[in-house]
C-alpha positions in Angstrom: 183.0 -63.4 65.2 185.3 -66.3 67.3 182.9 -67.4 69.1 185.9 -67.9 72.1 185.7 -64.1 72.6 185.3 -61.6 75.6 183.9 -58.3 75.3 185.0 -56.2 78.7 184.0 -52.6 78.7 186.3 -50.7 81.6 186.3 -48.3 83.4 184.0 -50.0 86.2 184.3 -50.3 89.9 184.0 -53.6 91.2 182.9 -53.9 95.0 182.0 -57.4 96.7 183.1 -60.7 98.0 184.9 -63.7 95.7 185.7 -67.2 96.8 188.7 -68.6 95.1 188.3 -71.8 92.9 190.6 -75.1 94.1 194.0 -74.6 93.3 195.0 -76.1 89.5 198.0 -76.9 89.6 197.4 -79.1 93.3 194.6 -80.9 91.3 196.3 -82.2 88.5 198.8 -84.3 91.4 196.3 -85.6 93.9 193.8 -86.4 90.9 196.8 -88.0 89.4 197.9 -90.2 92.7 194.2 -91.8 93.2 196.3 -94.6 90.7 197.9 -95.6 93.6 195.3 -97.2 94.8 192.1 -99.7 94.4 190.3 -97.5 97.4 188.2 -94.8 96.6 189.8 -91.2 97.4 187.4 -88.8 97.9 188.7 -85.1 96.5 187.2 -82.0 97.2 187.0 -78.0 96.4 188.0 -79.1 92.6 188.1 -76.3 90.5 185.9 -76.6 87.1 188.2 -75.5 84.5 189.0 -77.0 81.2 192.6 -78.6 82.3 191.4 -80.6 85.2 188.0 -81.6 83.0 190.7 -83.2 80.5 192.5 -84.9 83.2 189.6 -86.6 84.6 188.6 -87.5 81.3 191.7 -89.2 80.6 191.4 -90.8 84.5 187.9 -92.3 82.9 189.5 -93.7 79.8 191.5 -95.6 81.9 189.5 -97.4 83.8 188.9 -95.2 87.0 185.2 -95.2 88.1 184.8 -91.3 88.9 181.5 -90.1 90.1 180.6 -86.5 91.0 178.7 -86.1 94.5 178.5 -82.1 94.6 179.9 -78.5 93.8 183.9 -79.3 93.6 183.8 -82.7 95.3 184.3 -86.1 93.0 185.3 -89.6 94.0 187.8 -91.8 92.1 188.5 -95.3 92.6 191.0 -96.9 90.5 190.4 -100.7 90.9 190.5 -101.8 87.5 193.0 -100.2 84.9 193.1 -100.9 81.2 196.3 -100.2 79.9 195.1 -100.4 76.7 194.0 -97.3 76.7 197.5 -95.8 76.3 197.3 -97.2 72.8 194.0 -95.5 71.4 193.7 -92.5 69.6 191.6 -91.0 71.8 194.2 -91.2 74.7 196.4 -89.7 72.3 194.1 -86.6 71.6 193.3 -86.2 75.0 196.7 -85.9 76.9 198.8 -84.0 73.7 195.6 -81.3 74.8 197.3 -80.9 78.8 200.6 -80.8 79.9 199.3 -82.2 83.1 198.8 -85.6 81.3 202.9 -86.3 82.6 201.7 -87.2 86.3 200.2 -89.7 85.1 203.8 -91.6 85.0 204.8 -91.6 88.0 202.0 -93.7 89.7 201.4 -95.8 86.8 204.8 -96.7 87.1 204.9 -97.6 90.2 202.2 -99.8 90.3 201.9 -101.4 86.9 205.6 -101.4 85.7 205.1 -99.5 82.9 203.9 -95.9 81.7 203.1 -94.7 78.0 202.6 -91.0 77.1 202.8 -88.4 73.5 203.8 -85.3 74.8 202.0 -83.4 76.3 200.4 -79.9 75.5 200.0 -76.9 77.4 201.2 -73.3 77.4 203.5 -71.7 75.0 205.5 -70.3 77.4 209.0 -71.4 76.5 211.2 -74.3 77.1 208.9 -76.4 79.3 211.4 -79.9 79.7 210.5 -82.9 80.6 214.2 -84.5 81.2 213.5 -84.1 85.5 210.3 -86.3 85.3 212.7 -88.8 83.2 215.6 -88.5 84.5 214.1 -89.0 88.3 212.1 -91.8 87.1 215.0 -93.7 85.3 217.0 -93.1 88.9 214.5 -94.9 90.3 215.3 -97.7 88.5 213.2 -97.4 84.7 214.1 -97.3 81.4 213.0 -94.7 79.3 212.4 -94.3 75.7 211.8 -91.2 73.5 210.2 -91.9 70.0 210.8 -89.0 68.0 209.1 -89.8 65.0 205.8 -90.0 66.6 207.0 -87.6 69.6 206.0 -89.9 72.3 207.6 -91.4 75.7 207.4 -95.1 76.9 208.9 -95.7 80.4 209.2 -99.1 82.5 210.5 -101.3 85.4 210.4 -104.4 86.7 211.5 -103.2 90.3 211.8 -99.7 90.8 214.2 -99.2 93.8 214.9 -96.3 96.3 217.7 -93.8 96.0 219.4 -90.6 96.3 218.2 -88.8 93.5 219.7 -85.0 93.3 216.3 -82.9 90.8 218.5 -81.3 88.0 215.9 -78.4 88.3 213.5 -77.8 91.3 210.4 -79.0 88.9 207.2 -79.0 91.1 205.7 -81.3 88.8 208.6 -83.2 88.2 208.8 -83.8 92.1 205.5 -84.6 92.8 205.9 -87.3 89.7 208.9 -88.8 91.3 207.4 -88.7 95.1 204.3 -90.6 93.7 206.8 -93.3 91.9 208.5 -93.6 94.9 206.1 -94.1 97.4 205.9 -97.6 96.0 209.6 -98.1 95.9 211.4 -100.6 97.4 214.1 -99.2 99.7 214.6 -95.5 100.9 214.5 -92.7 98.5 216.2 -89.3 99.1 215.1 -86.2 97.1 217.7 -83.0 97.3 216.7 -79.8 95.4 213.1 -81.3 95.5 210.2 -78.1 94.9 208.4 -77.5 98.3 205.3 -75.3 96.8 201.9 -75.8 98.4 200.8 -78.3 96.3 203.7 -80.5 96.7 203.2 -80.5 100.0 199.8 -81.4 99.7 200.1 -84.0 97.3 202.8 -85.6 100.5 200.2 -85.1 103.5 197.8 -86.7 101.3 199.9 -89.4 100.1 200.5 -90.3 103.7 197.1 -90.2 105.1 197.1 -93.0 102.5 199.6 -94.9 104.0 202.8 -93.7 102.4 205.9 -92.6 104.9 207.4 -89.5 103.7 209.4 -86.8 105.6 211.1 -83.1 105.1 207.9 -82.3 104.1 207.8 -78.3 103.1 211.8 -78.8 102.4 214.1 -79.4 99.7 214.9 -82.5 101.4 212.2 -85.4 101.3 212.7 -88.8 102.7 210.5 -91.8 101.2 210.4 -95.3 103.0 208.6 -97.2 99.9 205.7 -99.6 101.3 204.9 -102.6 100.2 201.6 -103.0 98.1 199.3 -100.4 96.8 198.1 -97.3 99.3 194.5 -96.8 100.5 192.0 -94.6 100.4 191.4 -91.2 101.8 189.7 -87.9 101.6 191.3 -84.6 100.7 190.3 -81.2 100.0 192.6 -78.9 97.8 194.1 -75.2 99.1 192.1 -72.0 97.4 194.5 -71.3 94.2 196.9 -68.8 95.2 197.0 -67.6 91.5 193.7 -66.6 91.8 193.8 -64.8 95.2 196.7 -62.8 93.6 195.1 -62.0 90.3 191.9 -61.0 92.2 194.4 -58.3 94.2 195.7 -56.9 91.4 192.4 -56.5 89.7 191.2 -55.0 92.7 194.1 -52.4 92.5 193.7 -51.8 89.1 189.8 -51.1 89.2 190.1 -48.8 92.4 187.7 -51.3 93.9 186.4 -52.8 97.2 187.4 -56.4 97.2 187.4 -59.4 100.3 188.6 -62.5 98.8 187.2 -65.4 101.4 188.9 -67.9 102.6 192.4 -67.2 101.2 194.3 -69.2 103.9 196.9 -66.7 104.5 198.9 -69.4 106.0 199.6 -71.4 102.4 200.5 -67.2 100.6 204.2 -67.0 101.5 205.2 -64.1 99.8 202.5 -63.0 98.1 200.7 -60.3 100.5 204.1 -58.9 100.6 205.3 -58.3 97.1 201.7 -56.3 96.3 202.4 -54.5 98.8 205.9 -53.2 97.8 203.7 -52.1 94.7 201.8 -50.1 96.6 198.6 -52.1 97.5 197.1 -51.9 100.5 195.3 -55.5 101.8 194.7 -56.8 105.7 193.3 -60.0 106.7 190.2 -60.1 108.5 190.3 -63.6 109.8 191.1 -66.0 106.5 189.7 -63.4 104.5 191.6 -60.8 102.5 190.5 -57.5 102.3 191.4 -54.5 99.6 190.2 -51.3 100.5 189.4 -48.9 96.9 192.8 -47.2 96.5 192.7 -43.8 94.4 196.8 -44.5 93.9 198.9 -46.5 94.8 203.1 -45.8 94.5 205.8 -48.5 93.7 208.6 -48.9 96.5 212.1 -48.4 95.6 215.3 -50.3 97.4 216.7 -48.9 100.5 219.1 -46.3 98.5 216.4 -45.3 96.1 217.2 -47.7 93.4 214.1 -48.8 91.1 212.4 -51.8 92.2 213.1 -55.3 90.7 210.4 -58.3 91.4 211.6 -61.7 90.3 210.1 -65.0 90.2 212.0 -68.3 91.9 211.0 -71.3 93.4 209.1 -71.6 95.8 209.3 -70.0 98.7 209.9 -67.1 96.3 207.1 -65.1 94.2 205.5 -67.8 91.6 205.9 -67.1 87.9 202.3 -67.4 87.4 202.0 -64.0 89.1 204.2 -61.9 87.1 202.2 -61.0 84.8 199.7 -59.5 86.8 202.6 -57.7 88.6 203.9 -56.3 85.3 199.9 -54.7 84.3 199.4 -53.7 87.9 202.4 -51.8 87.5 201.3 -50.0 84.2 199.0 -47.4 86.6 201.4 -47.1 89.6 203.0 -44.3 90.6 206.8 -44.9 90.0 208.8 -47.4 87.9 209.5 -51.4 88.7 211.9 -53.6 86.5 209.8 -56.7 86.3 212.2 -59.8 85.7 210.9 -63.6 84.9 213.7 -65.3 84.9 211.9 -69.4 84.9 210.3 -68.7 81.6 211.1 -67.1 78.3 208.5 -65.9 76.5 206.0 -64.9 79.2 206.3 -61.2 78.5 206.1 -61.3 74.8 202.0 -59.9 75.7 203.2 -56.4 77.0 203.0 -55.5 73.2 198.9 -55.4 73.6 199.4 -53.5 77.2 201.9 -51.0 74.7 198.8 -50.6 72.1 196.7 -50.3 74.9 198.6 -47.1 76.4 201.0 -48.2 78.9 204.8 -47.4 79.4 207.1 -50.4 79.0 210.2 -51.5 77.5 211.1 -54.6 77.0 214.3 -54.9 77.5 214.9 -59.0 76.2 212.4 -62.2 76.8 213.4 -62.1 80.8 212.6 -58.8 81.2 210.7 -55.6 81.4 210.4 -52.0 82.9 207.2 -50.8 83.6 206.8 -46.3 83.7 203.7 -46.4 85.8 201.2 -43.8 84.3 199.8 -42.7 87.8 196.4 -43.1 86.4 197.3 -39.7 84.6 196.5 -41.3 81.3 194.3 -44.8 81.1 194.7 -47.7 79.2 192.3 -47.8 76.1 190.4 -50.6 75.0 191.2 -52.5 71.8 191.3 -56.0 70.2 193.7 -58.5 72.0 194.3 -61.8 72.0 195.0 -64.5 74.7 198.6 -66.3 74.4 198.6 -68.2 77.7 196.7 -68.7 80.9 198.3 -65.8 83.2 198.4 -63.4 80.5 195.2 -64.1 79.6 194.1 -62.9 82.8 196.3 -59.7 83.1 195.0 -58.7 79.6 191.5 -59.5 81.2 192.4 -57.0 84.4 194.2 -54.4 81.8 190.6 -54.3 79.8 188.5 -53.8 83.1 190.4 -51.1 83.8 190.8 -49.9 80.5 188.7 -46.9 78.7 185.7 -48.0 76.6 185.4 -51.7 75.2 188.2 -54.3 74.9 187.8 -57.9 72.8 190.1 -61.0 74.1 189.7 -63.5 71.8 191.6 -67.2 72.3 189.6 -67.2 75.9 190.1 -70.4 75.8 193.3 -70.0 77.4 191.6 -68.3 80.4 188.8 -70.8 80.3 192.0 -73.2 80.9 192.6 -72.0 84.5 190.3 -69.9 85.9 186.2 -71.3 86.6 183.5 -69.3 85.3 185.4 -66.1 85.4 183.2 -63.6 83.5 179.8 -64.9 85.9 181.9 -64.5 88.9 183.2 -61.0 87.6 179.8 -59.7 86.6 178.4 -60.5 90.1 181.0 -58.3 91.5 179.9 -55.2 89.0 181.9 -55.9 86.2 180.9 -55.7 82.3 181.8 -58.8 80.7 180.3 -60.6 78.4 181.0 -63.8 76.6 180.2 -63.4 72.8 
């Protein structure tokens, strides 16, 4: 049997407390902008997940001295940088494996004039472009080649120079790229139709703790005054993953169990509480803690004049993409009918075929979109033999088989492995039966 394989039997009630890991997608940009300086950083609350492993890995190969001083916390400090490394095969195997591997350009850019890259892995999820990160970058002042042969990207500059540069797409990664290369800039650099998530934001208050002068923070506007000389050091300590939090409500709706997720900084949610609510799921925070009471049913909300409910992803401040898929298999034992529509990426529903096998009521109308029949717990899903295609659909096939009738097998776990820490120890402590064959 792959030994990559879960084996979830359902139909368990979960009751306890769960701490969210570090927030991924937040650790792949600060871990990325220790380059921007010969100071140590200190980082802290860093989740231990296969994608941030390979990014510090790839950190080491490159000369950063990285040392581990607890749970979550590491220090980097990024004194002496071989650039060399771009040209070894194992550099090459290591950032084709993550997508994250592309914020590496931004501060190696800035300070070294140059940046090397294949590119980069990650989800099958669709389309995933690069052109923002480039075309920012080359705004900036670099010149960028594309080798198509050998698939790989080569970027540089003599002098990169502030600007206006207007994002083509609002690309949280692309914009945290282009803040890091422009923190170094000479001049003033405007970003319009930047991303403003929580880890963009973080990456900026971080930057500027380390001596970088950035404004509009939390807006699609951001101002950079480039400094002279490298940054220095600092300490930082990454947001819970909001990913997580909502995956961990859903799953808590789904198994009709008694949940507190600690520590979930309702603050840093946006719209989150609120859209899991208009499916029905109750939730209150007790200080920073969310709490889910055991919900028998739960009923979808319709639109003012009784018209089925639509949830969409969008930038944020709007409901992440990464959640949508734990909307969609929440939905599958609601009470009442939601049109689930991802519009930022198209072939993220292409899993409701294994929620279909499993018993639930959906059509999938094209790759952008789906309507879920909620079954009203009337008829429960059934456990069968799945496999992971992604991350976040990983994970709602992992909340579909805890819920489901008798024994489920996710094989490709992997995938989960990729983005969520420990998952089956931290579910079994909570009641659930997982195991990892």
């Amino acid at each position: 049997m792959n030994p990559s394989t879960f084996e979830v039997t359902g139909g368990k009630t979960l009751q306890g407390a769960i701490l969210p890991q570090g927030a991924k997608n937040e650790a792949l940009q600060v871990i990325s902008a220790v380059l921007l300086t010969r100071e140590e950083v200190l980082i802290s609350n860093i989740p231990d997940i296969i994608d941030v492993f390979r990014q510090i890995e790839l950190l080491k190969g490159l000369g950063v001295e990285v040392e581990q001083r607890g749970p979550g916390e590491f220090s980097f400090r990024a004194a002496n940088i071989d650039l060399e490394f771009f040209q070894s095969d194992e550099f090459q195997e290591h950032a084709r494996r993550i997508r994250g591997s592309v914020m590496l350009i931004g501060p190696l850019l800035a300070r070294f004039g140059k940046a090397y890259l294949p590119k980069p892995g990650g989800d099958k999820i669709g389309r995933r472009r690069l052109d923002t990160h480039f075309h920012g970058l080359e705004t900036l002042g670099g010149q960028f080649v594309y080798d198509a042969d050998n698939n790989q990207f080569f970027i540089e500059a003599k002098q990169l120079t502030g600007t206006y540069i207007l994002m083509d797409e609002i690309s949280v990664t692309g914009t945290a790229n282009v803040v890091m290369a422009a923190v170094l800039a000479k001049g003033t650099t405007r970003i319009y139709n930047a991303a403003c998530e929580p880890y963009v934001q973080q990456l900026c208050h971080m930057l500027n703790r380390m001596g970088a002068n950035i404004s509009g923070i939390g807006s699609n506007l951001l101002t950079i005054e480039g400094v002279e000389g490298l940054l220095k050091g600092t300490t930082h300590r990454l947001l819970p993953d909001m990913i997580e939090i909502g995956s961990f409500i859903g799953m808590a709706a789904m198994t009709q169990s008694e949940l507190t997720i600690l520590q979930a900084r309702r603050d840093e949610l946006g719209s989150i509480p609120s859209v899991f609510e208009k499916l029905g799921i109750q939730m209150e925070f007790r200080g920073d803690d969310l709490y889910i009471p055991a919900q028998d049913q739960y009923e979808i909300q319709t639109f003012i004049d009784g018209s089925i409910l639509t949830i969409y992803d969008a930038p944020w401040p709007g409901f992440s993409p990464d959640l949508m898929s734990i909307v969609l298999v929440i939905a599958t034992q609601a009470r009442g009918s939601v049109l689930v529509h991802q519009k930022m990426f198209e072939s993220r529903l292409f899993f409701v075929d294994k929620l279909i096998d499993m018993g639930a009521q959906i059509i999938l109308c094209d790759p952008h979109r789906a309507t879920v029949i909620g079954l009203e717990r009337k008829y429960p899903l059934r456990g069968i033999e799945m496999t992971s295609p992604d991350i976040r659909a990983g994970v709602a096939l992992l909340i579909a088989a805890l819920s489901a009738k008798g024994t489920s097998l996710i094989r490709n776990i992997d995938q989960i492995d990729r983005g969520y820490a420990h998952i089956d120890e931290r579910l079994r402590a909570l009641g659930a039966d997982i195991n990892r064959i």
